[in-house]
C-alpha positions in Angstrom: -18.6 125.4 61.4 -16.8 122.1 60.5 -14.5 122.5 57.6 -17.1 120.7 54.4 -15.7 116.9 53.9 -16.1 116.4 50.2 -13.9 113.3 49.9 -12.8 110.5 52.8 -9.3 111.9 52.6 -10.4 114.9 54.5 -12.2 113.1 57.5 -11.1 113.6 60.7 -12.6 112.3 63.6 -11.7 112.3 67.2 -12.9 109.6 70.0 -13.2 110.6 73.6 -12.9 107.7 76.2 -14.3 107.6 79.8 -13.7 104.9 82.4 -16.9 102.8 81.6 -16.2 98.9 81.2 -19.8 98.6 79.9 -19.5 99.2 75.8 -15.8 99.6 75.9 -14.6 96.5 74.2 -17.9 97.4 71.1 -16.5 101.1 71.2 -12.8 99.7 70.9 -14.4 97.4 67.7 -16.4 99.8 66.2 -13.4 102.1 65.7 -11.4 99.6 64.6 -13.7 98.2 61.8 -13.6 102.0 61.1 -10.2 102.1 60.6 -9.9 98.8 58.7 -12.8 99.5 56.4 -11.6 103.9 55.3 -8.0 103.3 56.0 -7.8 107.1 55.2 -10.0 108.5 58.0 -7.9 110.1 60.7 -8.6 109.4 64.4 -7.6 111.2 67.4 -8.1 109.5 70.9 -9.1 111.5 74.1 -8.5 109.4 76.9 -9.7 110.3 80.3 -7.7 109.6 83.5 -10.5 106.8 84.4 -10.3 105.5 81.0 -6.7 104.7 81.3 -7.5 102.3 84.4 -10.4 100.7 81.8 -8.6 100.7 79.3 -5.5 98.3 80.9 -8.2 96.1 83.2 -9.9 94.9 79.3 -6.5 94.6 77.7 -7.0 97.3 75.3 -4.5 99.8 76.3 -1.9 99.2 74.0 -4.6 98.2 71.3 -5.2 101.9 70.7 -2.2 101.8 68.8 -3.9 99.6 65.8 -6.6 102.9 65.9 -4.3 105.7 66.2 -0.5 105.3 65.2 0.7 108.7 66.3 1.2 110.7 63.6 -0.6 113.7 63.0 -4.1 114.1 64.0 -3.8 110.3 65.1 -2.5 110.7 68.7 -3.7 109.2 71.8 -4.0 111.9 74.1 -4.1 111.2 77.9 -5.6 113.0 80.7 -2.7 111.8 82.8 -0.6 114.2 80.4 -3.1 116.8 79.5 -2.6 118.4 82.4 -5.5 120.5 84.1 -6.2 123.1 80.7 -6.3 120.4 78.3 -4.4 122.3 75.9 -5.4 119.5 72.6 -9.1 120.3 72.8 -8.0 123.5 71.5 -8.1 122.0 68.4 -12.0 121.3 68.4 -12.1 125.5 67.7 -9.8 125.6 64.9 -12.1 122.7 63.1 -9.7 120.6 62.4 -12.1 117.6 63.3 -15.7 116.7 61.7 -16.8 115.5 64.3 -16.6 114.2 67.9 -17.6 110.8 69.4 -17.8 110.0 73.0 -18.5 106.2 73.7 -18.4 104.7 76.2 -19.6 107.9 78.3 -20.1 107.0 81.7 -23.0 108.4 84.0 -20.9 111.0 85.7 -19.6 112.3 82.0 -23.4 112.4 80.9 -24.1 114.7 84.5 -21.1 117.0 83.8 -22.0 117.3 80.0 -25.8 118.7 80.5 -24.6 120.9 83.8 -22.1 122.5 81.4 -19.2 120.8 84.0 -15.9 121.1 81.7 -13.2 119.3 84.3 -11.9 116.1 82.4 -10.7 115.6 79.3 -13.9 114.2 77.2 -15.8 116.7 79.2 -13.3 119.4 77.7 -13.5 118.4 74.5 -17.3 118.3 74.3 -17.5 121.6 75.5 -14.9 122.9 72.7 -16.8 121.2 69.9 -19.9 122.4 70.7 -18.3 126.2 70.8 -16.5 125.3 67.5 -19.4 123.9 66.1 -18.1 120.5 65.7 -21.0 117.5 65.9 -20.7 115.3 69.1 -22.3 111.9 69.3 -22.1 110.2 72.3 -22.9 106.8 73.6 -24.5 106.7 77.2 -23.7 103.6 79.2 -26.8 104.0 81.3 -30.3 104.8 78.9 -32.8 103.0 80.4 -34.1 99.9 81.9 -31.3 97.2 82.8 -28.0 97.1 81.3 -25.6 93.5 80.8 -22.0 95.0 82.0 -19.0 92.9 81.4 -16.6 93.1 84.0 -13.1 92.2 84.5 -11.1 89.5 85.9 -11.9 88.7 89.5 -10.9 85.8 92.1 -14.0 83.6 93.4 -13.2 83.2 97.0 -15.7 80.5 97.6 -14.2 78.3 94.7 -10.6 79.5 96.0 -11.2 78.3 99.3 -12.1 74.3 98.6 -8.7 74.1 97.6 -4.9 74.3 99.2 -2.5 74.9 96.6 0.8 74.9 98.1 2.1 77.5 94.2 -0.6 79.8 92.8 0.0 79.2 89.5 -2.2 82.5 88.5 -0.2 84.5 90.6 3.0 82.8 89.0 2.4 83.3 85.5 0.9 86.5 85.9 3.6 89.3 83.9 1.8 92.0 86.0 2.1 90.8 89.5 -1.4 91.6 90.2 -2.2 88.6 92.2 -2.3 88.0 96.0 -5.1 86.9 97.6 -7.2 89.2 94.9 -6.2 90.4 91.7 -5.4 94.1 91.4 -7.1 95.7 88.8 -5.2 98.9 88.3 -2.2 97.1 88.0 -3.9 94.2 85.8 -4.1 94.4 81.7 -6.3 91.9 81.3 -4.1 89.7 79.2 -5.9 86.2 80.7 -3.3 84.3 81.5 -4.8 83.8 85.3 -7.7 82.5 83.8 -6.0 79.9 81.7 -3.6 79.1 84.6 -6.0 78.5 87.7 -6.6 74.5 87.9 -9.9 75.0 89.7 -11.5 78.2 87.4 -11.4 80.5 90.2 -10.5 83.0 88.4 -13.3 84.6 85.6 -14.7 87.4 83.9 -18.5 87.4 83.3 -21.1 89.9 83.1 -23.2 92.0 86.1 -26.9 93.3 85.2 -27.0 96.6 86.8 -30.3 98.6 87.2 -29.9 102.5 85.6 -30.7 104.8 87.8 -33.5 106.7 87.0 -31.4 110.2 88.0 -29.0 109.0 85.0 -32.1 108.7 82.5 -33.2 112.1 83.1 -29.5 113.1 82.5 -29.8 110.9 79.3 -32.9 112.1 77.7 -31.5 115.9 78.5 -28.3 115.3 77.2 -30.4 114.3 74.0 -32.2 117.2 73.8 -28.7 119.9 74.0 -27.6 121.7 70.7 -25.2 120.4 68.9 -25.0 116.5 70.8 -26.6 113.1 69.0 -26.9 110.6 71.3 -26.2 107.1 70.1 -27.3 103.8 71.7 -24.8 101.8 71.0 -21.3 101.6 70.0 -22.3 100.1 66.3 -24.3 103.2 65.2 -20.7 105.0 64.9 -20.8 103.3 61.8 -23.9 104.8 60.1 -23.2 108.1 61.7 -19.8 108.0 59.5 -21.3 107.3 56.6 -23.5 110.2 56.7 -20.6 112.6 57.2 -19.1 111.1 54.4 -22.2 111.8 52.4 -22.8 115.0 53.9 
């Protein structure tokens, strides 16, 4: 079982990371409020190799940083350097966490989780903090219903089109080089400057309303139902779960 947390000092938490857009910039704020608020909580990252991608097209890569600083049980672990094994979720079975939040968790995560799939990082650790007895929370991106996703930056070819620019000034200005006649979002951090730069506003962010699928409900409502896994919908209920850990 998790080692008892009597005061603050002692809490440890770790955050898992999948490669969902939808939630990521609330999970990204909910942690940091975290960390602002109980300077003296600890937090681990878990970064999947999808994640990564996310994380740089929202411009929140290097943002980690203000959650986790590196020392000690505040790494950022990635995927990309985990290798296949995973060899950090080890950790989960020597309880040296309280407890283990996964948010966003994409659709796919959610099918691995309740099929007892362990090939990704998150998907590790979920599956060596229920063995350790660890308490996982997770925060679905697809519940029920309809869901408003932001997305990232992206080129309006219609609006692009009216006009002849002889310079791109977008493509100019951008410091990633991610511009020719789209932008390319794996090499794109989402910094904005595009935005700022195009005369004409062809160049946006916005949100898509996506439909859940009711394959990824069912996944949902099971994933509710599995020993040792809360599931949380949304990002903000991190909060209240932390407080009760505290209190526990």
């Amino acid at each position: 079982m998790p080692h008892s947390t009597t005061t603050i000092m002692h809490l440890n938490l770790a955050w898992a990371i999948t490669g969902a857009g939808h939630h990521l910039s609330e999970s990204y704020d909910a942690f940091k409020k975290l960390k602002k608020d109980n300077p003296q909580i600890r937090i681990t990252i878990f970064a999947s190799q999808s994640a990564e991608e996310v994380l740089r097209m929202y411009g929140l890569f290097d943002e980690l940083k203000t959650i986790a600083n590196g020392e000690y049980l505040e790494e950022i672990f990635l995927e990309s350097e985990q290798g296949r094994s995973s060899p950090k979720v080890g950790r989960f079975l020597l309880n040296k966490y309280d407890a283990l939040f996964v948010m966003p968790a994409t659709s796919n995560t959610v099918a691995k989780i309740v099929h007892g799939i362990a090939d990704s990082l998150p998907t590790n650790a979920v599956s060596q903090a229920v063995k350790g007895g660890i308490p996982v929370y997770i925060v679905p991106v697809d519940i029920e219903g309809r869901i408003l996703s932001r997305m990232p930056y992206t080129i309006d070819r219609e609006i692009c089109a009216q006009h002849t620019c002889p310079i791109c000034m977008p493509a100019e200005q951008c410091p990633e080089h991610a511009i020719e006649t789209q932008i390319d979002l794996l090499r794109c951090t989402g910094c904005g400057e595009c935005v700022a730069a195009c005369p004409h506003g062809a160049i946006r962010g916005g949100y898509a309303e996506i439909k859940v699928r009711d394959v990824d409900m069912r996944n949902t409502m099971q994933l509710g139902e599995m020993e040792g896994i809360t599931v949380l919908r949304h990002p903000g209920a991190v909060l209240s779960a932390v407080s009760d850990l505290i209190s526990a």
